[in-house]
Each structure stands twice: as structure tokens, then as C-alpha cells.
C-alpha positions as CSV (number, residue, x, y, z in Angstrom):
1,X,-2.4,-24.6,1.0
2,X,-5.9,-26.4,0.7
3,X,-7.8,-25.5,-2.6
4,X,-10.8,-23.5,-2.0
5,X,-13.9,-24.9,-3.4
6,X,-15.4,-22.3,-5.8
7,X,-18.8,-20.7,-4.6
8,X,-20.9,-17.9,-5.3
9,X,-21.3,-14.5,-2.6
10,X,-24.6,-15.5,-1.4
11,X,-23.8,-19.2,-0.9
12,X,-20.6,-18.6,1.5
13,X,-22.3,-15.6,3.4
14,X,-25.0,-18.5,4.2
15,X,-22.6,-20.9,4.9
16,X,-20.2,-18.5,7.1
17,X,-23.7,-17.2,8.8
18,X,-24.8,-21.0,9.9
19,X,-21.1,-21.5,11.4
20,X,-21.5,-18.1,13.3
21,X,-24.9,-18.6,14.9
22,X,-23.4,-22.3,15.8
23,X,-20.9,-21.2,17.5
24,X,-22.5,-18.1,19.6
25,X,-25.3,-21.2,20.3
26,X,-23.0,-23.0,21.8
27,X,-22.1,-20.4,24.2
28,X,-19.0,-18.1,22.7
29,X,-19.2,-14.9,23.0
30,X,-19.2,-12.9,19.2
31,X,-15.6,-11.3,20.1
32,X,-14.5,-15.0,20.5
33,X,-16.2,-16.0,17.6
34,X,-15.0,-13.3,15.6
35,X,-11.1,-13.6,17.1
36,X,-11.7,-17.3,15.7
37,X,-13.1,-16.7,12.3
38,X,-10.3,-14.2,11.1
39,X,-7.2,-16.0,13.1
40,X,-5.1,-17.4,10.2
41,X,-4.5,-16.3,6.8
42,X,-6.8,-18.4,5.1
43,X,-10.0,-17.2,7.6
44,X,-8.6,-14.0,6.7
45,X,-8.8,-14.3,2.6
46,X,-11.9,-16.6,2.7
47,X,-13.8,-13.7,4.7
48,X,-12.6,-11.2,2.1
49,X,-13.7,-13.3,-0.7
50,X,-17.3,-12.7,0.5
51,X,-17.1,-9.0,0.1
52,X,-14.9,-8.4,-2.6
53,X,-16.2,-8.9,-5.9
54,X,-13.8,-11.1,-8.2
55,X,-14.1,-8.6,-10.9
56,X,-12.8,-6.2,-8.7
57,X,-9.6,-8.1,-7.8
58,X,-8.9,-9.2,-12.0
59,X,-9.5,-5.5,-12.8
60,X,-6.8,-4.2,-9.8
61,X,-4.7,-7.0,-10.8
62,X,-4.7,-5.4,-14.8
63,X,-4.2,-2.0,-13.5
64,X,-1.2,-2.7,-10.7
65,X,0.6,-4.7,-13.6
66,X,-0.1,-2.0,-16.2
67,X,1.0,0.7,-13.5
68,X,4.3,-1.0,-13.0
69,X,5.3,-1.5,-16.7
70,X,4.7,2.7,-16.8
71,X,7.1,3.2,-13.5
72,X,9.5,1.1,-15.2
73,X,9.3,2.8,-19.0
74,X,9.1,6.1,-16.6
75,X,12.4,5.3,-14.9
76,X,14.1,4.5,-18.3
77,X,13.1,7.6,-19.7
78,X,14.4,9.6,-16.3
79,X,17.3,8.4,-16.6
80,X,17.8,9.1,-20.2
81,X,16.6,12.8,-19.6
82,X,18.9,13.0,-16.4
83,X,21.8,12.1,-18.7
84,X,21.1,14.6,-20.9
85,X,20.7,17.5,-18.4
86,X,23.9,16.6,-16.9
87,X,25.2,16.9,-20.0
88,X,24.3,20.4,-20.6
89,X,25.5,22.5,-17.3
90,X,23.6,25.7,-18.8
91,X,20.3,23.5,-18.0
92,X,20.9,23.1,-13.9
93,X,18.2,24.6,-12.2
94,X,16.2,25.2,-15.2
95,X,12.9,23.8,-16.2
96,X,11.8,22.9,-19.6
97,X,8.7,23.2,-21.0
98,X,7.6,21.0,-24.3
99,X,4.0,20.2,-25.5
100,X,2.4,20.4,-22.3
101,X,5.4,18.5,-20.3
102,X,7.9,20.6,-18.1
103,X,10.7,18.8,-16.9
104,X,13.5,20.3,-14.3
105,X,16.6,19.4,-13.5
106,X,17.6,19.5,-10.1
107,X,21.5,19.6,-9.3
108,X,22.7,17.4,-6.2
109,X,23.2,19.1,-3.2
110,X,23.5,18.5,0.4
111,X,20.2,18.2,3.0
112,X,20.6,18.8,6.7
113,X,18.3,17.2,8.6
114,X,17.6,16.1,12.3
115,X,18.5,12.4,13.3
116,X,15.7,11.9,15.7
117,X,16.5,8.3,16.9
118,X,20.0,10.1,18.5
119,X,18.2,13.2,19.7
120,X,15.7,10.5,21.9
121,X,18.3,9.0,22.9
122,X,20.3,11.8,23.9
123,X,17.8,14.7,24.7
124,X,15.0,13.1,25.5
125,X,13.3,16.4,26.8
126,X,14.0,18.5,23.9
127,X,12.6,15.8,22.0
128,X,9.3,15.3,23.7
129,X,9.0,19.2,23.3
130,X,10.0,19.2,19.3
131,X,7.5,16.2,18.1
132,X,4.2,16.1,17.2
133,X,1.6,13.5,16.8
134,X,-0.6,13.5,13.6
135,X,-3.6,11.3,12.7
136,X,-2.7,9.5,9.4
137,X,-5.7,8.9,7.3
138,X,-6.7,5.1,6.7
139,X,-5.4,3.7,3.2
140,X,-5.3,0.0,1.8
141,X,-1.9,-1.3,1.0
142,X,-1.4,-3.7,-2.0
143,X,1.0,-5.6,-3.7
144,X,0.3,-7.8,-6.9
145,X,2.0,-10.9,-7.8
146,X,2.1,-11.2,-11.8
């Protein structure tokens, strides 16, 4: 991967504003330009690196790490608390309460649900007349490498 050479915001909006105007001088359209500018991986990072402070990304970087060392103590401490509850059949179904904290212990049992893929397949009618479409709200996915 070629190393990026270290620049403030306003010096690479100038420099990525001179190559834009270039180009749409030279006759591209601004879809074209803009299909060009963000078609690899590196167009794509060195775009977001003029609009995403670098605070911003050592901040997110602390708080994903720190968020995944809680999942993983959480987990621990599941699983210690699980234990315990199965040990103690009188405590199925029951929730605990302790210092602001409520815990419940859910016994296994068995879910019935509907395996869409075979009713398609099978039933395509019936399934056209059981699903729904819903808008799902925009998000921003991440993952952190330590």
C-alpha cells in the first residue's frame, strides 16, 4: 500500500478541489469524475480523511477497544452467573434483584419459527402475501483493528 503523505484538512480539500475542476475542464462530466475519485479503496479512505477529523478516529479507536474488553469481562461474568442459576433449579424463571442490578435466568426451551427461504421456494404466493417491506434507518458500521 503506498504511504500517504501527511497533510493538514484544508491543504488536501485544495489539492482534491484543483484535480476536480481539472478534470470537469477537460470535459468529464461530475458523475464521471466523482465515479473516478472514489473507485478504489484508497480514493475511498483518502476522501474520508478530509472530513473526518483524526481526533475523532483515535477517540472511536479508544472507545471500540475499551467496549470490547467490557463484552469480553461481560461474557465471563455471564457465564459464571449462568452456572450458578443452573445450579440452583428453584431460581429458573426468576429474576434477581441486587443493588440496582436484576438478573434473570431464562431456562432453555424450544422456538418455532417460520423457515422462509423453503416457504419461497415452495409457496411462493402465500409468501408474497405474508412479507412485508420495512425501511431500515441508515447506520455506520465499524470494526477496529487493535
Amino acid at each position: 500500500m503506498a504511504k500517504l503523505v501527511e497533510m493538514n484538512k484544508d491543504e488536501f480539500i485544495q489539492k482534491e478541489k484543483a484535480k476536480f475542476v481539472e478534470k470537469v475542464g477537460k470535459g468529464e462530466t461530475v458523475t464521471d469524475v466523482l465515479m473516478d475519485d472514489l473507485s478504489s479503496q484508497e480514493a475511498i479512505d483518502n476522501f474520508a480523511r478530509g472530513i473526518i477529523p483524526e481526533t475523532f478516529v483515535k477517540d472511536y479507536k479508544k472507545l471500540k477497544k475499551l467496549q470490547d474488553e467490557l463484552s469480553k469481562t461481560e461474557a465471563e461474568i455471564k457465564t459464571k452467573l449462568l452456572q450458578m442459576f443452573k445450579e440452583h433449579p428453584e431460581m429458573d424463571n426468576k429474576t434477581v434483584s441486587m443493588d440496582g442490578l436484576k438478573f434473570t435466568y431464562v431456562k432453555p426451551f424450544n422456538r418455532t419459527t417460520v423457515d422462509s427461504k423453503k416457504l419461497q421456494e415452495e409457496w411462493p404466493d402465500v409468501y408474497k402475501k405474508v412479507t412485508k417491506t420495512s425501511l431500515v434507518k441508515d447506520t455506520i458500521k465499524t470494526y477496529v483493528e487493535y
